[in-house]
C-alpha positions as CSV (number, residue, x, y, z in Angstrom):
1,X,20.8,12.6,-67.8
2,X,20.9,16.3,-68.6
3,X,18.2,18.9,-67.6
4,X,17.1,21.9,-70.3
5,X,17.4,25.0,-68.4
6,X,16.3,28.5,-69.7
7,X,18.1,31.2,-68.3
8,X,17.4,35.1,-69.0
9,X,20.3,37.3,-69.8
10,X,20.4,41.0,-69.4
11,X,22.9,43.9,-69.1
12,X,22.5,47.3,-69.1
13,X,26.3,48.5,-68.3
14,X,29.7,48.5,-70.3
15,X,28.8,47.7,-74.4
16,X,25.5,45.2,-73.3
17,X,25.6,43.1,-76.3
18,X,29.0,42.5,-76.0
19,X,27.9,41.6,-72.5
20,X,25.5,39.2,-73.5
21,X,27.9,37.2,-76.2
22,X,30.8,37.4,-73.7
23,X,27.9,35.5,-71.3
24,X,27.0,33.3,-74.3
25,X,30.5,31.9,-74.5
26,X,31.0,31.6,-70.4
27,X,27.8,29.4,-70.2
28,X,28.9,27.0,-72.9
29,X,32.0,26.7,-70.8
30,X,30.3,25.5,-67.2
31,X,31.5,22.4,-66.3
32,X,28.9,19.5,-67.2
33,X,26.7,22.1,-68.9
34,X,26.3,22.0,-72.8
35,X,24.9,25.9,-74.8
36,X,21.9,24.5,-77.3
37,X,20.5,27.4,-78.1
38,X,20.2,31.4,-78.0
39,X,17.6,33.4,-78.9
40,X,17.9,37.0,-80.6
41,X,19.3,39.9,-78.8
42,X,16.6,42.5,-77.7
43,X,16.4,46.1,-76.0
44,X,14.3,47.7,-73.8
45,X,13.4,50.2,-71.3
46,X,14.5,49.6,-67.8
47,X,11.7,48.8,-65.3
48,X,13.0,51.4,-63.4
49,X,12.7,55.5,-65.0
50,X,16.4,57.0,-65.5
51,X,18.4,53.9,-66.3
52,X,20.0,53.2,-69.2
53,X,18.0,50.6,-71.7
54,X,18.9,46.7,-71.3
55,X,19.5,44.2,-74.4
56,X,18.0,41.1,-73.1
57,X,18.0,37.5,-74.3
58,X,17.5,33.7,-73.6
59,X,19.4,30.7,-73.6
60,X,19.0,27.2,-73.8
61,X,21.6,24.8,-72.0
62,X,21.2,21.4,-71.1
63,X,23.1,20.5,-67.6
64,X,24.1,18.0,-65.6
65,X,24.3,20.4,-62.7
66,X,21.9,20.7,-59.6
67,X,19.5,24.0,-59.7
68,X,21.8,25.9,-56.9
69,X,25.1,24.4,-58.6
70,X,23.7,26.3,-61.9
71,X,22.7,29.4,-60.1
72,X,26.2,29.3,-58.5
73,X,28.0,29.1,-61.7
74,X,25.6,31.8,-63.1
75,X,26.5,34.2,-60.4
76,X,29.9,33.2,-61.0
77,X,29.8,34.4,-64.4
78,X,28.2,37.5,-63.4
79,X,31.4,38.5,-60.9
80,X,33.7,38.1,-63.3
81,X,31.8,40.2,-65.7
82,X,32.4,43.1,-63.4
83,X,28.2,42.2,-61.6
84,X,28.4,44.7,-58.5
85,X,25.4,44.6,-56.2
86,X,24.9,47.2,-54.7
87,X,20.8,48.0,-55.2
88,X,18.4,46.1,-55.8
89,X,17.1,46.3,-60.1
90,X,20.1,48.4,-60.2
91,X,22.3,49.1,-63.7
92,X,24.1,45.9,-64.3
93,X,26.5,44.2,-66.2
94,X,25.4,41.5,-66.3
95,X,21.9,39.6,-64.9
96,X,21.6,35.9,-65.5
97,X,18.0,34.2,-64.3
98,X,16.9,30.5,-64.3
99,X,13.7,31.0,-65.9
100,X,13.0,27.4,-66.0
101,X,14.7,24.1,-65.2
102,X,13.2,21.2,-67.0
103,X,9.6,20.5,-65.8
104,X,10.7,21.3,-62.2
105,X,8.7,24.0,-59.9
106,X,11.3,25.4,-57.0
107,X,10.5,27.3,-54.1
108,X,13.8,28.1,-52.0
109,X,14.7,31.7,-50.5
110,X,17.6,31.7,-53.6
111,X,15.7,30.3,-56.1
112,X,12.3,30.5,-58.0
113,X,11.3,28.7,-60.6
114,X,9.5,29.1,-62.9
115,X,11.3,32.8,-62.4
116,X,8.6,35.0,-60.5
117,X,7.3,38.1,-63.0
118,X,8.4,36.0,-66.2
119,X,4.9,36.4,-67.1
120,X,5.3,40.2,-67.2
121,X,8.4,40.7,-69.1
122,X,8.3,41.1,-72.8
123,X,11.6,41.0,-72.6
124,X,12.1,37.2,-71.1
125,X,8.8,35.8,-72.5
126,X,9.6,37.0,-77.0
127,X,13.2,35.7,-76.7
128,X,12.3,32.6,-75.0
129,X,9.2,31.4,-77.4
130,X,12.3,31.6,-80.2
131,X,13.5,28.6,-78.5
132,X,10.6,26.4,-77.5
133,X,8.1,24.8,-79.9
134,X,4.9,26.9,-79.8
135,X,2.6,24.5,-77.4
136,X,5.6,25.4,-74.9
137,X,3.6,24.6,-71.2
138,X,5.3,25.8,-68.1
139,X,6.3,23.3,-65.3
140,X,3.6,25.2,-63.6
141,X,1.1,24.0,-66.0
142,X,0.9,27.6,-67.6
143,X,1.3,28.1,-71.3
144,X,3.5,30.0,-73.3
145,X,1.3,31.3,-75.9
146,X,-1.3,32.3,-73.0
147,X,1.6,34.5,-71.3
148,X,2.5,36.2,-74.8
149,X,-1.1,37.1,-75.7
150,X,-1.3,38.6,-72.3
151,X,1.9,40.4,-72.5
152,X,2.2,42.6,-75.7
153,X,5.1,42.8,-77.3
154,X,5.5,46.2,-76.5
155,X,8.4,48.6,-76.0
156,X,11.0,45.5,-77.3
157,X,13.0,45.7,-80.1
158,X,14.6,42.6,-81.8
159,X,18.6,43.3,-82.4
């Protein structure tokens, strides 16, 4: 049985919406994991002053895969889209999140879920409600539409 995970995309570095439909294609190619959806490609300020601005977006997949086997192949993905770490909310090429995985809360030290800060990010919360039906409840118990009345859809703009 497959699990519907949400996964945030952003890049900021190197042509980002090439970025993000380079990451499009690698995700419908992890092994046991299916693409169902995208949403719309968006831009934004960074969170941090004197960065260049991120396109952002969200997909859908349904997997087969284990939360830390996605994340795996998601950080996977990211190295060989050039992804160097070296500070923290630094320019990227490439940033994939697990917003969500099916109706699952996770608390490890790798991995959050539902992502922490989702509810603050204009840029995670617009793309994702593209793909959900509009009575969209968190595994958390929180609701969608409650998170996008309480975070404007300000500063984004829809590619």
């Amino acid at each position: 049985m497959s699990t519907r995970a949400y996964i945030g995309l952003g890049s900021n570095l190197d042509q980002p919406a090439d970025q993000l439909r380079s990451a499009f294609e690698a995700l419908d190619l992890i092994e046991g994991t299916r693409l169902a959806a995208a949403s719309a490609l968006y831009t934004s300020d960074s969170l941090l002053p004197g960065q260049p601005r991120y396109t952002n977006a969200v997909a859908a997949l349904d997997t087969h895969l284990a939360p830390l086997d996605l994340l795996d192949a998601l950080q996977a993905i990211e190295n060989d889209q050039g992804r160097v770490r070296k500070e923290r909310w630094g320019p990227r090429t490439l940033d994939l999140d697990v917003l969500l995985f099916g109706e699952q809360v996770i608390d490890v030290p790798r991995l959050k879920v539902p992502h922490y800060h989702m509810q603050a990010r204009p840029f995670v919360l617009y793309p994702l409600a593209e793909l959900v039906p509009v009575d969209f409840q968190l595994a958390d118990g929180r609701s969608l539409a409650q998170l996008l009345q309480d975070c404007p859809f300000v500063g984004l703009e829809r590619l």
